[in-house]
C-alpha positions as CSV (number, residue, x, y, z in Angstrom):
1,X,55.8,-12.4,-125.5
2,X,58.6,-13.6,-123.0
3,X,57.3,-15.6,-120.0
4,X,57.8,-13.4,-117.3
5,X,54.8,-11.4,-119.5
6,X,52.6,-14.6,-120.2
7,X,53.1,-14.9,-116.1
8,X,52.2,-11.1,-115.7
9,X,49.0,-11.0,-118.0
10,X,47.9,-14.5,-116.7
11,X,48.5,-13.1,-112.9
12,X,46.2,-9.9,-114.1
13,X,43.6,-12.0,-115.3
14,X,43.1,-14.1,-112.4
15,X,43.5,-10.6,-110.2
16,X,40.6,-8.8,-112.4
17,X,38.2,-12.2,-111.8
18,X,38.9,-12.4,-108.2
19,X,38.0,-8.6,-108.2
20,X,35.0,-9.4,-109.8
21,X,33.9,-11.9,-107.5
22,X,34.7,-9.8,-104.6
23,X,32.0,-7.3,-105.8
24,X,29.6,-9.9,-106.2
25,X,30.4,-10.6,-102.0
26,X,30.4,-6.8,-101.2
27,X,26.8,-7.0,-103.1
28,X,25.3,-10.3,-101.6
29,X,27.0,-8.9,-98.0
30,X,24.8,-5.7,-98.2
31,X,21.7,-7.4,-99.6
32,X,22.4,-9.1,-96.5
33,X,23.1,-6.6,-94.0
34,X,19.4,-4.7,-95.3
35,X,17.7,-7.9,-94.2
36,X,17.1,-9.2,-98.3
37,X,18.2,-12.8,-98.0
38,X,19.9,-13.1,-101.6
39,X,18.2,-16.7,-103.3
40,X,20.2,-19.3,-102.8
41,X,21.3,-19.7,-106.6
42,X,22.6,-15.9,-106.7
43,X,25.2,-17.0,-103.5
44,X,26.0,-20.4,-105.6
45,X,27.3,-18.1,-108.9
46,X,29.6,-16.2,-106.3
47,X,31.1,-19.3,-105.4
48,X,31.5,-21.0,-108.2
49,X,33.0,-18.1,-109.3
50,X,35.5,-18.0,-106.7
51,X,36.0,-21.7,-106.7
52,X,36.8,-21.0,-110.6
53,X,39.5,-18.9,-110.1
54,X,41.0,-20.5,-106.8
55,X,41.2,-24.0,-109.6
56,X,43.2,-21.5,-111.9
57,X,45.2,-19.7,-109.5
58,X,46.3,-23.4,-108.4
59,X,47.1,-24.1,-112.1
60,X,49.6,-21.2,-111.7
61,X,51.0,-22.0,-108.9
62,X,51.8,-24.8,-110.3
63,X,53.3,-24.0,-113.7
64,X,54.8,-20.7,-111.7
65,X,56.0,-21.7,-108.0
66,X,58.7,-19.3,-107.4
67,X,56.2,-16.2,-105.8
68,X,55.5,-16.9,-102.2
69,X,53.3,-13.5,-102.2
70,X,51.2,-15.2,-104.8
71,X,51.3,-18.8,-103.5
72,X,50.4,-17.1,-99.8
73,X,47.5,-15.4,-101.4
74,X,46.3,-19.0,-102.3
75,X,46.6,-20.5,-99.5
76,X,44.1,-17.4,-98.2
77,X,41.4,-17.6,-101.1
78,X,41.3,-21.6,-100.3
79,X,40.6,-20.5,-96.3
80,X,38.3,-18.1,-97.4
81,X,36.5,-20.5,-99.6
82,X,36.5,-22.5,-96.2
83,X,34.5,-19.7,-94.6
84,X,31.9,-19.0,-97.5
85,X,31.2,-22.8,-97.6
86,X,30.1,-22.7,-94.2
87,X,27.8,-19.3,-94.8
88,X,26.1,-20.9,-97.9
89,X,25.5,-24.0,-95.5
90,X,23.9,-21.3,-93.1
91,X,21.8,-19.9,-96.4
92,X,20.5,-23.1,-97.9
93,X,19.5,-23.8,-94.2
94,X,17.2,-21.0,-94.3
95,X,19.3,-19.4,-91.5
96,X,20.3,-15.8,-91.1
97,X,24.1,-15.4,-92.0
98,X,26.2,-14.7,-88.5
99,X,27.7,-11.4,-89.5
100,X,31.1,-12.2,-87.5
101,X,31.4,-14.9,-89.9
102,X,30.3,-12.8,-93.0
103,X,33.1,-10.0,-91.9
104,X,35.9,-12.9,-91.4
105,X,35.3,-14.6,-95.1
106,X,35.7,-10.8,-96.1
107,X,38.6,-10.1,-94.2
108,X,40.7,-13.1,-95.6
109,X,39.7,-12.1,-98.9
110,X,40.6,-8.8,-98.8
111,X,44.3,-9.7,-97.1
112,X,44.4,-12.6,-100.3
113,X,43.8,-10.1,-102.9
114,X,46.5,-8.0,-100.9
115,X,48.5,-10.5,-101.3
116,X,48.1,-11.5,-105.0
117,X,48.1,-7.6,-106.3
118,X,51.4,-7.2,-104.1
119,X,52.8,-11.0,-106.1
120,X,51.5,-9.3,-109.2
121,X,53.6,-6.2,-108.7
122,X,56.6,-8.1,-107.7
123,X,56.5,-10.5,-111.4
124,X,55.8,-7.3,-113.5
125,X,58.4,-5.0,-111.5
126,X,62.5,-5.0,-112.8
């Protein structure tokens, strides 16, 4: 298996987990839009999780840095990561999440995943 391949399969990988941990967010966002608080340790797996693959996605960005698409998406996820910081802050405070802030972590997110599908398509394409 050539490099460009490792790259490719490596870049899938990291794209299935983060798609993983996105369900677990669209699951804890419309626990939390029903008015069923998630516990505490349920939010702390969905970051971990996330914090997990934002470590590996550095570790290719590293070894890899020639795809902007996939460095941008990054650069997003580690924003994002910013923004559920703060909302687990708000749940371990016993406090109900602001759902502006809820719908912003999601939004950077979704444009980050955007971003790494289209890097992942650009490494696999001709």
């Amino acid at each position: 298996m050539g490099s460009r391949n490792r790259e490719a399969v490596m870049l899938l990988g990291l794209l299935i987990l983060f798609l993983l941990v996105a369900t677990g967010g669209i699951i804890l966002a419309v626990l939390e839009a029903r008015g069923h608080a998630p516990p505490l340790p349920v939010s702390a797996v969905h970051g971990t999780a996330a914090l997990t693959a934002i470590v590996l996605l550095v570790l290719h960005d590293v070894a890899h840095p020639g795809s902007h698409l996939v460095n941008s998406a990054t650069l997003v996820f580690m924003l994002a990561a910013c923004g559920g910081l703060l909302l687990f802050a708000f749940r371990a405070s016993r406090q109900r999440l602001p759902l502006p802030m809820v719908l912003l972590h999601a939004a950077f997110a979704v444009v980050a995943l955007l971003l790494l599908t289209g890097g992942w398509f650009a490494g696999v394409g001709p």
